[in-house]
C-alpha positions as CSV (number, residue, x, y, z in Angstrom):
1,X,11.7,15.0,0.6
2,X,12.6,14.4,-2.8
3,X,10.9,16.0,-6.2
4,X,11.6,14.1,-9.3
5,X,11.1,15.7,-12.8
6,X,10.5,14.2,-15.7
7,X,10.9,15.5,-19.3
8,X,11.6,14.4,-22.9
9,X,8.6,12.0,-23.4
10,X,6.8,12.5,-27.0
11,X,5.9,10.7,-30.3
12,X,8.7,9.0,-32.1
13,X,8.3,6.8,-35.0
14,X,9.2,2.9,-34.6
15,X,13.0,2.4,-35.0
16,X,13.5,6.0,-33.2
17,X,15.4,7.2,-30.3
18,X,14.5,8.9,-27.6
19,X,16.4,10.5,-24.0
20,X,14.1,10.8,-20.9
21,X,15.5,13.2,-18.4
22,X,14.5,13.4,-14.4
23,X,15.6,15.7,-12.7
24,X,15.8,15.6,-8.2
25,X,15.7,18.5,-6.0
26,X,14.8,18.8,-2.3
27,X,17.9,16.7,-1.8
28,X,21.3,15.2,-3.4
29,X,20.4,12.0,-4.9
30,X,23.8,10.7,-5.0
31,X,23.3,7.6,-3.1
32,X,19.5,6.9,-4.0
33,X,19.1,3.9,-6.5
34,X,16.9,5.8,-9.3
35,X,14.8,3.9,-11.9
36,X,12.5,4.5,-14.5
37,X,9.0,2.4,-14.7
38,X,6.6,2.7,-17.3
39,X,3.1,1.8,-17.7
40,X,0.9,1.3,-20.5
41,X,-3.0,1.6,-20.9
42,X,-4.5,-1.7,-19.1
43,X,-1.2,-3.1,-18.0
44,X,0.8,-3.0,-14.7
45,X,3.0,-0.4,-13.9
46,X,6.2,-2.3,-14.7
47,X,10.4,-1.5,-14.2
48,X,12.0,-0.6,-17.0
49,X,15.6,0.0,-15.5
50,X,17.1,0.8,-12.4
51,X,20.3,2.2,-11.2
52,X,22.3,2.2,-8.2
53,X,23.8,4.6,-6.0
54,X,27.2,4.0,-6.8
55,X,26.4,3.1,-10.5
56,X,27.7,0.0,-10.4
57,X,24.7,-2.0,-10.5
58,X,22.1,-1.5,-13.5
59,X,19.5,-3.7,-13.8
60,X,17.3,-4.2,-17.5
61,X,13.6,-5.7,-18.1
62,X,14.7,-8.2,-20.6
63,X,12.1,-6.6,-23.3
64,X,14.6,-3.0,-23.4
65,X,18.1,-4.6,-22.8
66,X,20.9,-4.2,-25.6
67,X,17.8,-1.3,-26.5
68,X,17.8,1.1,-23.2
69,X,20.5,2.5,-20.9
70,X,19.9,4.5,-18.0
71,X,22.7,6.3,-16.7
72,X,23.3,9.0,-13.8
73,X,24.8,12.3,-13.6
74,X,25.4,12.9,-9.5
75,X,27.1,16.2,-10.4
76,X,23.5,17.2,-12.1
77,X,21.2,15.3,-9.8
78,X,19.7,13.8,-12.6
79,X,19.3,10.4,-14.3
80,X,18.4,9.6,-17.9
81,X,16.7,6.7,-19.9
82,X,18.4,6.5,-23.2
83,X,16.1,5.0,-25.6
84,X,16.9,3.3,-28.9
85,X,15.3,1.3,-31.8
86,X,11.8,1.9,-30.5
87,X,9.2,0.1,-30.9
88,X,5.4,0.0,-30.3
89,X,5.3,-1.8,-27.6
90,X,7.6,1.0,-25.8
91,X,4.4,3.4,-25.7
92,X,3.7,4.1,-22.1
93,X,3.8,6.7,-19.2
94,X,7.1,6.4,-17.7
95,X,7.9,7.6,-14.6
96,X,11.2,8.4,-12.7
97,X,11.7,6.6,-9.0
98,X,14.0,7.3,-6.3
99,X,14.7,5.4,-2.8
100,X,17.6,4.9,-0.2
101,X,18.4,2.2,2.4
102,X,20.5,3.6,4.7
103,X,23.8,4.0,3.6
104,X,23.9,1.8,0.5
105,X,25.4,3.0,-2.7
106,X,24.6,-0.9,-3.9
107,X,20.8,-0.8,-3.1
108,X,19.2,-1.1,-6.7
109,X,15.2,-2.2,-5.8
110,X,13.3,-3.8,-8.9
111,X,9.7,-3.2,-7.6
112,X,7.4,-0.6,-8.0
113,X,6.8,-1.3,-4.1
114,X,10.0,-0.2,-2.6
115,X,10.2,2.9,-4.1
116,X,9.1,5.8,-2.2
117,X,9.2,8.5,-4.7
118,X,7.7,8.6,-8.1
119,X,7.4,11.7,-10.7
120,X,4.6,12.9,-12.0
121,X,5.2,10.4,-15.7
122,X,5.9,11.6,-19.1
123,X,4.0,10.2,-21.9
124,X,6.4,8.3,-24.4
125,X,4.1,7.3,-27.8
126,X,6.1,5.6,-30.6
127,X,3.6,5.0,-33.9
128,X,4.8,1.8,-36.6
């Protein structure tokens, strides 16, 4: 089993940054694809960014790219979400995600749905 951790979250002001950290034990993450979700009051849970095993692959929701960067540190067993320029709209729960297939470093899933391991969420609130 895996436990993911997540810390970091807090009130920023708009045009702020922000690092979310997660942090995996139970078992070496090194090739799970790990991703970040967030969801705000009344909306879907929706992906913010994912990463893959290998680190090759990152995927962006278009409203965070050129804004967000989520990498990995194997060594540390932990991922990040590097947040800049904030806005509003960013307030939300995140939470950090974790899942495998097989032997895949590549494997970077983009739905809530096919990931099998969620944190507890960290409360991210950025006022204008």
């Amino acid at each position: 089993q895996v436990q993911l951790v997540e810390s970091g979250g807090g009130l920023v002001q708009a045009g702020g940054s922000l690092r979310l950290s997660c942090a995996a034990s139970g078992r070496t993450v090194s090739n799970y694809a790990l991703g970040w979700f967030r969801q705000a009051p009344g909306k879907e849970r929706e992906l913010v960014a994912a990463i893959s095993g290998s680190g090759s692959t990152t995927v962006y929701a278009d409203s965070v790219k050129d804004r967000f960067t989520i990498p990995r540190d194997n060594a540390k067993n932990t991922v990040y979400l590097e947040m800049n320029s904030l806005k509003p709209e960013d307030t939300a729960v995140y939470y950090c995600t974790a899942e495998r297939r097989g032997g895949s470093y590549s494997y970077t899933p983009r739905l809530a749905a096919q990931y099998g391991y969620w944190g507890q969420g960290t409360q991210v609130t950025v006022s204008s």
